[in-house]
C-alpha positions in Angstrom: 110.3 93.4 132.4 113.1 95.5 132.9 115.6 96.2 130.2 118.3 94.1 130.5 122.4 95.1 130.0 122.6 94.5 126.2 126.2 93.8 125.0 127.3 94.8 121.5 130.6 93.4 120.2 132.7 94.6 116.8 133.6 91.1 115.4 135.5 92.3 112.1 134.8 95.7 109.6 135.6 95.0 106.0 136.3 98.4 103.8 137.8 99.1 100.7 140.9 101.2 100.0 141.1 103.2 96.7 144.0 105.2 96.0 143.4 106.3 92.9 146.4 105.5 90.9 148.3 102.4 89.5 150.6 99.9 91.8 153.7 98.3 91.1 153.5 94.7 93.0 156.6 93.7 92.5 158.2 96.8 93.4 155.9 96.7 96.6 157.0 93.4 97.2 160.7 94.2 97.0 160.5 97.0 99.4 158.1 95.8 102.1 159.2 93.4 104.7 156.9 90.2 105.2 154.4 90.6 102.5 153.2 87.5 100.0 153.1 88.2 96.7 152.5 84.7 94.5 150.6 86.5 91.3 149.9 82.4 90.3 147.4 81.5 93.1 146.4 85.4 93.6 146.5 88.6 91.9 147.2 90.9 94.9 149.5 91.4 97.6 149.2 90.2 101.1 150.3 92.0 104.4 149.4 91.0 107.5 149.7 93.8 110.6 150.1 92.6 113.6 149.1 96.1 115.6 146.1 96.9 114.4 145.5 93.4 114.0 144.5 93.5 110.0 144.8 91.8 106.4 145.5 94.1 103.4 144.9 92.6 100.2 146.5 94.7 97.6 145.7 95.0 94.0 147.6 96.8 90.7 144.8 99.1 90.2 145.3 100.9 93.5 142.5 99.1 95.0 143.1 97.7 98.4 140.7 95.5 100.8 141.7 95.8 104.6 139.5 93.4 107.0 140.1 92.4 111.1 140.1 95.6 112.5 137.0 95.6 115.5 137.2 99.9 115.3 137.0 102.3 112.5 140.1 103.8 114.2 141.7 100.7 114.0 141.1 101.0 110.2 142.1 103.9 109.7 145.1 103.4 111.6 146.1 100.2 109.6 145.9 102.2 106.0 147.8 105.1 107.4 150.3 102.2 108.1 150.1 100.6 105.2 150.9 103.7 103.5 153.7 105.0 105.3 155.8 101.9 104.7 155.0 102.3 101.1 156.1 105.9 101.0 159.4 104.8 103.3 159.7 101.7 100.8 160.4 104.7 97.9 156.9 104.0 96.8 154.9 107.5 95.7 151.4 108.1 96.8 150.1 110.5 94.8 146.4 110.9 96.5 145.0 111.0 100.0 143.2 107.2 99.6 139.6 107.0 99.8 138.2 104.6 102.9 134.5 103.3 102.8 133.2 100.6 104.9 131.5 97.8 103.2 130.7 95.8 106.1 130.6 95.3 109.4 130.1 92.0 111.1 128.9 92.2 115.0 127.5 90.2 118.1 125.5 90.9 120.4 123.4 89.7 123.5 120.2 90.9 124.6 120.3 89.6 127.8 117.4 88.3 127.5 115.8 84.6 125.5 113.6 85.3 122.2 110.4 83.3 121.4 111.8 82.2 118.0 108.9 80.9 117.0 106.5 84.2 117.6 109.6 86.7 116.2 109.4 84.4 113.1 105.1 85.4 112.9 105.8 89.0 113.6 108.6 90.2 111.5 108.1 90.8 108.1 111.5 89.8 106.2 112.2 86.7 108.5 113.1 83.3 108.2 112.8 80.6 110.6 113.0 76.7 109.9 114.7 74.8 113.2 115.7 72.0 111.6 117.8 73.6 109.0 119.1 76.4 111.1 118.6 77.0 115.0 118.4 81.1 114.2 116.0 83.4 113.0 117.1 85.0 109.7 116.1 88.6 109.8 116.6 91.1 107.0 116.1 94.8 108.1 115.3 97.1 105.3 116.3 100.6 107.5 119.1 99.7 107.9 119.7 97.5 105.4 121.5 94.9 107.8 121.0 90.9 108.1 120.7 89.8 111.8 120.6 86.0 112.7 118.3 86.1 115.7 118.8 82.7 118.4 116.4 81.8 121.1 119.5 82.6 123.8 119.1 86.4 123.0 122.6 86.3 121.2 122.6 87.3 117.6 124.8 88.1 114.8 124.8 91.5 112.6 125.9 91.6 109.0 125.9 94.7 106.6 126.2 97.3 108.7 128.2 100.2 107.5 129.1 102.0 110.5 129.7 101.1 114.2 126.9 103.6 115.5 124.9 102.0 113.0 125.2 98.5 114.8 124.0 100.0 118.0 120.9 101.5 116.3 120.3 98.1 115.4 120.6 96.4 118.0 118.6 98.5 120.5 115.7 98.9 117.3 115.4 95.0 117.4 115.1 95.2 121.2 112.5 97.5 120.6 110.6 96.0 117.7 110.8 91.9 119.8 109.9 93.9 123.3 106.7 95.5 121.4 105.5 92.0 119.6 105.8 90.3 123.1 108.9 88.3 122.1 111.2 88.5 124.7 111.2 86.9 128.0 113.7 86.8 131.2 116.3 83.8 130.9 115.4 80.9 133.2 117.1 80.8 136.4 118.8 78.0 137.7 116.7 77.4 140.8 113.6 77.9 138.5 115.1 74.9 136.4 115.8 72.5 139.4 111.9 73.2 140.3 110.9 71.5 137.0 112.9 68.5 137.6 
């Protein structure tokens, strides 16, 4: 069989923010345009960009949570944001912040269908019960990712900590389903109206 176009998509990376000093919320709140600050339902701030689309929770500790972006650029872009209309609401930042990605969630399709069934007999780490779920659970130990697997050859991609990281896994999945005879072409259409 030859290897099909696989498509990998960035769905949403989640990373933390630290910048290593103390916040004040209110002050924040007073100085920033559209940001929700309701300290009885949440601790944090809220601020919503709209380019890079992202959410920014912000905490008094200096801690912040930024998740949407689809690029790392994106993410970086968005706290370099975030951080210039603190500094032009009068707010000091006494640090360069510290970014790490916690996780990144992806799609992808193979291209091809997977034999659910045999995937769930070959991999170590796997879970597969149809009635409950239609997906193969899969947890990767290197990298330490969780991939729902379905018989379409689409699959979703959890715990990732870096984009290139999400290709590797991708591709090693291929791979590892290609080599335990997992994978096979979908069905064409004209193939389907011969089994009718």
């Amino acid at each position: 069989m030859s290897k099909p176009k696989i498509e990998v998509k960035i769905e949403n990376i989640v990373a933390t923010v630290i910048l290593n000093q103390t916040l004040d919320l209110a002050l924040i709140e007073q100085a920033i345009q559209d940001i929700e600050y309701n300290p009885e339902q949440f601790p944090g701030l809220i601020l919503r960009l709209e380019n890079p689309k992202v959410t920014a929770l912000i905490f008094k500790s200096g801690k912040m949570v930024v998740t949407g972006a689809k690029k790392t650029q994106d993410l970086i872009r968005a706290v370099k944001k975030i951080l210039k209309s603190f500094i032009k609401g009068g707010i000091t930042i006494m640090e360069k912040p510290k970014i790490q990605i916690q996780n990144i969630v992806a799609s992808a399709n193979l291209g091809v269908e997977v034999i659910l069934e045999k995937a769930a007999f070959m991999l170590k780490s796997s879970m597969y019960e149809p009635e409950q779920f239609p997906g193969l659970i899969f947890r990767m130990t290197e990298p330490r990712v969780v991939l729902l697997i379905f018989s379409s050859g689409k699959m979703v991609i959890t715990g990732a900590k870096s984009e290139e990281e999400v290709n590797e896994v991708v591709y090693k999945v291929y791979n590892i389903l290609d080599q335990y005879g997992c994978l096979k072409p979908p069905a064409k259409i004209e193939d389907l109206y011969k089994q009718l």
